[in-house]
N, CA, C and O atoms as a GROMACS GRO file, in nm:
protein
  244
    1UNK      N    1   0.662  -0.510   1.062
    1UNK     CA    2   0.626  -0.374   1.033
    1UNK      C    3   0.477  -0.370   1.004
    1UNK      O    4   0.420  -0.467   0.953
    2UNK      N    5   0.405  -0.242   1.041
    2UNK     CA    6   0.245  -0.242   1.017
    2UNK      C    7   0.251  -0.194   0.910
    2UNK      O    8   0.363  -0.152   0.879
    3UNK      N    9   0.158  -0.181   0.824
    3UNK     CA   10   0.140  -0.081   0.703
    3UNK      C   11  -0.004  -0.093   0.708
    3UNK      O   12  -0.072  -0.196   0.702
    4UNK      N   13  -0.048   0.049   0.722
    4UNK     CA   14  -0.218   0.074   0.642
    4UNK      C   15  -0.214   0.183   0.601
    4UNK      O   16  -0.121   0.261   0.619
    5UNK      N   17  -0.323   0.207   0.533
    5UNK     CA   18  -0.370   0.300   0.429
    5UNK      C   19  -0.511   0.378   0.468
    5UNK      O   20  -0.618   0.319   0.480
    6UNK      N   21  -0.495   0.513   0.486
    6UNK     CA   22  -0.572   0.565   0.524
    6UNK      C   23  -0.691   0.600   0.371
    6UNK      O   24  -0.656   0.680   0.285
    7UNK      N   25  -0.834   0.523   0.362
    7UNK     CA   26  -0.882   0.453   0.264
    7UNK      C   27  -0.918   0.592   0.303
    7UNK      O   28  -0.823   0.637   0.240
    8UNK      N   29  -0.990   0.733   0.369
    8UNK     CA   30  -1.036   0.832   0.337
    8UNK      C   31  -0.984   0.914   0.233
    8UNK      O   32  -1.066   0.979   0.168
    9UNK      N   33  -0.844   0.925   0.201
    9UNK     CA   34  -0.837   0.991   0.114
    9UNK      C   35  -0.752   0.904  -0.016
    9UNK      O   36  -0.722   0.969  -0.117
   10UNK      N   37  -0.720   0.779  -0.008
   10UNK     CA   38  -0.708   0.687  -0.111
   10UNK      C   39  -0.775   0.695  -0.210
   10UNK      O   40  -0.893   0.665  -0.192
   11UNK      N   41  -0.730   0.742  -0.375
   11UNK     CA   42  -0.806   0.786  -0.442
   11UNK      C   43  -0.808   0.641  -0.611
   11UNK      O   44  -0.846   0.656  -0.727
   12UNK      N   45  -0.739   0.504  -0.528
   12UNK     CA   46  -0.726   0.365  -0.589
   12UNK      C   47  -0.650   0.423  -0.723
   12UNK      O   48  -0.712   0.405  -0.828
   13UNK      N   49  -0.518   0.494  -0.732
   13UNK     CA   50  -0.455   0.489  -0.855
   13UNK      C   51  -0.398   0.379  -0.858
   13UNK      O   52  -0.408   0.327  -0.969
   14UNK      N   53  -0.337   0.314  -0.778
   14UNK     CA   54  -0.299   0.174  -0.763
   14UNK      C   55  -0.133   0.179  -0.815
   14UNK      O   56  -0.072   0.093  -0.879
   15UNK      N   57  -0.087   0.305  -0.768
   15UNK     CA   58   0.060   0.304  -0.724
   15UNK      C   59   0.125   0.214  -0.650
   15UNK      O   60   0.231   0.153  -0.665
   16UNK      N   61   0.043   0.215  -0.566
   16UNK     CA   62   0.128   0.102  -0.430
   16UNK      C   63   0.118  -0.072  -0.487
   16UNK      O   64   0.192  -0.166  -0.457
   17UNK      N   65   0.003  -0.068  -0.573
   17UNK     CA   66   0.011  -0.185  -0.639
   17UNK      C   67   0.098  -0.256  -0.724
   17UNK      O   68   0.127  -0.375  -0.723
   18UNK      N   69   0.146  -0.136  -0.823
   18UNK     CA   70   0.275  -0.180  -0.868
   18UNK      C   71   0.451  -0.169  -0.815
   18UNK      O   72   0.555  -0.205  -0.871
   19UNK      N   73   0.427  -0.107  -0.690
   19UNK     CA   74   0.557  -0.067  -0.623
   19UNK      C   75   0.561  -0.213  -0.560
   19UNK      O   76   0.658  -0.282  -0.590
   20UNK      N   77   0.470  -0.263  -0.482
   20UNK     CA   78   0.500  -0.343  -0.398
   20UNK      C   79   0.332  -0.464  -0.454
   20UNK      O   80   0.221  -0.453  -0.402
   21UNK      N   81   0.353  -0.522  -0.519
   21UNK     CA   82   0.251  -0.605  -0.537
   21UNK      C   83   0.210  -0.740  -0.455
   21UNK      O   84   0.104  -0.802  -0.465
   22UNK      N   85   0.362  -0.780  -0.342
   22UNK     CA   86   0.346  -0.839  -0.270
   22UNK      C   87   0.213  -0.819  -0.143
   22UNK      O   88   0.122  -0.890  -0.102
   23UNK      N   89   0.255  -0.702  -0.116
   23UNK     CA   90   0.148  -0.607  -0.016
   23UNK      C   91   0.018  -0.549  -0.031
   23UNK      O   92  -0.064  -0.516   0.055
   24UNK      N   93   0.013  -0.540  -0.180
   24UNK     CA   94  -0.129  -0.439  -0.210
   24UNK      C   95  -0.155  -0.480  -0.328
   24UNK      O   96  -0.074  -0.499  -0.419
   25UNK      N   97  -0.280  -0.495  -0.330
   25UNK     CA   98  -0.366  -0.567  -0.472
   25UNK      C   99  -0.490  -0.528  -0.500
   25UNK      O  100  -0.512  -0.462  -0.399
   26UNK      N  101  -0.563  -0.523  -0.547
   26UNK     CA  102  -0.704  -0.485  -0.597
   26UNK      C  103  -0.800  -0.636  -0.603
   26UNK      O  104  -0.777  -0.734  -0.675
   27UNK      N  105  -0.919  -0.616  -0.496
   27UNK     CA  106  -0.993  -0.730  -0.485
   27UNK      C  107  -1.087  -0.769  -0.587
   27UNK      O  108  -1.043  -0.731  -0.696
   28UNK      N  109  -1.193  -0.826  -0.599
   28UNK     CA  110  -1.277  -0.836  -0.754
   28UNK      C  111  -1.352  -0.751  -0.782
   28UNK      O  112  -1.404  -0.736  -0.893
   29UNK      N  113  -1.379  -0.654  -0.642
   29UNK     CA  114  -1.496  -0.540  -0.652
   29UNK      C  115  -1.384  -0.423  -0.676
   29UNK      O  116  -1.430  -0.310  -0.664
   30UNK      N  117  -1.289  -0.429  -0.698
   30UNK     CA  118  -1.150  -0.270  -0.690
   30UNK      C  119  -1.160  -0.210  -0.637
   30UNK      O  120  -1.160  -0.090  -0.666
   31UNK      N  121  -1.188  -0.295  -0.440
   31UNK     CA  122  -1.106  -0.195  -0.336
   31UNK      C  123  -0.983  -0.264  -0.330
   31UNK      O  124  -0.955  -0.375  -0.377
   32UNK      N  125  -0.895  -0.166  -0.251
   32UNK     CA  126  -0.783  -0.203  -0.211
   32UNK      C  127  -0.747  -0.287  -0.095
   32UNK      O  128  -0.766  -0.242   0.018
   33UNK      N  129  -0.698  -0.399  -0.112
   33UNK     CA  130  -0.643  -0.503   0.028
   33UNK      C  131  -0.474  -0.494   0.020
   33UNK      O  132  -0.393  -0.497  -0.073
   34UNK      N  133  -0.466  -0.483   0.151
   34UNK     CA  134  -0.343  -0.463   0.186
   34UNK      C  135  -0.292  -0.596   0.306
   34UNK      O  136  -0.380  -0.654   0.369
   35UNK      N  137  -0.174  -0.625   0.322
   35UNK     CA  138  -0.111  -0.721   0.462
   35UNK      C  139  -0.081  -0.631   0.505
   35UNK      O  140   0.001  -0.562   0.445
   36UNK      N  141  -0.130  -0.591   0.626
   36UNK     CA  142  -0.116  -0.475   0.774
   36UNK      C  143   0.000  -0.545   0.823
   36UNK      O  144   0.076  -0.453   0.851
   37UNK      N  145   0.070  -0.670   0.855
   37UNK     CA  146   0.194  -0.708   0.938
   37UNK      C  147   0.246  -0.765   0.834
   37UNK      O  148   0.200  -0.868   0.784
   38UNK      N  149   0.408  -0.667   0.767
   38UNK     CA  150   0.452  -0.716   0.645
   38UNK      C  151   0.599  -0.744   0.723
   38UNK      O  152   0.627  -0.663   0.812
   39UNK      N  153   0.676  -0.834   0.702
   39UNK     CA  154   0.810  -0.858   0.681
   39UNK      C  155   0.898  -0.728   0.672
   39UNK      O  156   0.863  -0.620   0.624
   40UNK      N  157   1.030  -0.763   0.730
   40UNK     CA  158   1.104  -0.633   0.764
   40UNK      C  159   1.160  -0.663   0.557
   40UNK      O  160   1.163  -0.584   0.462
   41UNK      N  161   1.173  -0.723   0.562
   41UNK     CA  162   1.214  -0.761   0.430
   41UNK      C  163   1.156  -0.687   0.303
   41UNK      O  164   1.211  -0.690   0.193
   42UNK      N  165   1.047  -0.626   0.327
   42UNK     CA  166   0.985  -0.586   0.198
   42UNK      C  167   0.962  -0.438   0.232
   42UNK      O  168   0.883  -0.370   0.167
   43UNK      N  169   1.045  -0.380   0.356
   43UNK     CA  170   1.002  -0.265   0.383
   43UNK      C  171   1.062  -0.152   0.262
   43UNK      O  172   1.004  -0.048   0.229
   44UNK      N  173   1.194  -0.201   0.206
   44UNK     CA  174   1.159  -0.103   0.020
   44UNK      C  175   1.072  -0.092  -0.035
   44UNK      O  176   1.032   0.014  -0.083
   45UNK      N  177   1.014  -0.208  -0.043
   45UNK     CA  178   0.889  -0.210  -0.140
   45UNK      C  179   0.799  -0.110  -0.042
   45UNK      O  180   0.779   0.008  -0.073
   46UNK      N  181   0.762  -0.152   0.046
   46UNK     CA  182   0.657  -0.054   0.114
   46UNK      C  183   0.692   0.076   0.069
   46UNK      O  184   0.635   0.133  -0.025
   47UNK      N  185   0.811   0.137   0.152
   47UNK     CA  186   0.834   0.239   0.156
   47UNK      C  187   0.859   0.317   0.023
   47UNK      O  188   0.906   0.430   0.034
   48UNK      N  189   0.832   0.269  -0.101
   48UNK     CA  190   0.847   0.287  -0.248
   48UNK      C  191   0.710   0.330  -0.300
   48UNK      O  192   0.679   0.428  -0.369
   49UNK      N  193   0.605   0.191  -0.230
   49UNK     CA  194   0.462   0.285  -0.265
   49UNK      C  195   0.433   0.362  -0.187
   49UNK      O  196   0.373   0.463  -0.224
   50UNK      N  197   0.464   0.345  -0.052
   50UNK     CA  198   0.426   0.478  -0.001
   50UNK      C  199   0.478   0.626  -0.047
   50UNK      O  200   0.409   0.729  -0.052
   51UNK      N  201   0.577   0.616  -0.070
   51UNK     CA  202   0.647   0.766  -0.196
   51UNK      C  203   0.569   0.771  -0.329
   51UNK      O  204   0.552   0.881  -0.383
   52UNK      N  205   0.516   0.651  -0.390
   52UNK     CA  206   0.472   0.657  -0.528
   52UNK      C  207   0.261   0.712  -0.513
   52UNK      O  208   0.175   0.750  -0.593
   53UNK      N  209   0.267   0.682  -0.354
   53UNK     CA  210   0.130   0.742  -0.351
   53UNK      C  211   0.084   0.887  -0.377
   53UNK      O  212   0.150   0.971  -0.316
   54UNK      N  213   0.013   0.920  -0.432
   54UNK     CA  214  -0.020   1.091  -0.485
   54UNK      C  215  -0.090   1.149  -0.369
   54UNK      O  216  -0.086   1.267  -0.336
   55UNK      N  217  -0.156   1.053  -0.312
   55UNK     CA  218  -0.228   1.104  -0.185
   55UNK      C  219  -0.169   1.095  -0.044
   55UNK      O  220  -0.213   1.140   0.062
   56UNK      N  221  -0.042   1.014  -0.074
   56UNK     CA  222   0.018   0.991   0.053
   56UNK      C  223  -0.032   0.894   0.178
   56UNK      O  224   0.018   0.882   0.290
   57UNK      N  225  -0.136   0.837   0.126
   57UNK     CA  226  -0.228   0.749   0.215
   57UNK      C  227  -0.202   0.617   0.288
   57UNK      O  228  -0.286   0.548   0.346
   58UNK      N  229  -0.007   0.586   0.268
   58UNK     CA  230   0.003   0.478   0.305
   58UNK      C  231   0.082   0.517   0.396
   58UNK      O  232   0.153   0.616   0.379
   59UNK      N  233   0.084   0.429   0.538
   59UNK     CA  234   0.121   0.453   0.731
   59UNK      C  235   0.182   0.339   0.732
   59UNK      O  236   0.146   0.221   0.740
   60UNK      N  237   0.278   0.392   0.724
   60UNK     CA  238   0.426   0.241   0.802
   60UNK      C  239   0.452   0.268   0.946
   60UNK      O  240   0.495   0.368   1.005
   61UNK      N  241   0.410   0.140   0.990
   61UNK     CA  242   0.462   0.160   1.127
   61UNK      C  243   0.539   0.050   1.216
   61UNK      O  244   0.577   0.079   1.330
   0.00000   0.00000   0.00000
């Protein structure tokens, strides 16, 4: 499965960070890094921050 995050309107509450911490983390400067080709396996988790996002900024594909 793909997952990205459309960083234009990503506003780093870091929802998706705690939904799915496997996938999305905060680097040392606090942007957001994500794994774009995740396991069918963690697609709850994805699909959990992507609901928990306020901006809606995360694209499963």
């Amino acid at each position: 499965m793909k997952v990205d995050v459309d960083m234009s309107i990503c506003l780093l509450h870091g929802q998706c960070v705690i939904a799915a911490p496997a996938v999305f983390s905060f680097d040392d400067a606090g942007g957001l890094v994500w794994v774009a080709e995740v396991d069918e396996g963690l697609r709850g988790d994805v699909e959990a921050a992507a609901d928990a996002c306020p901006e809606q900024a995360i694209l499963i594909g």
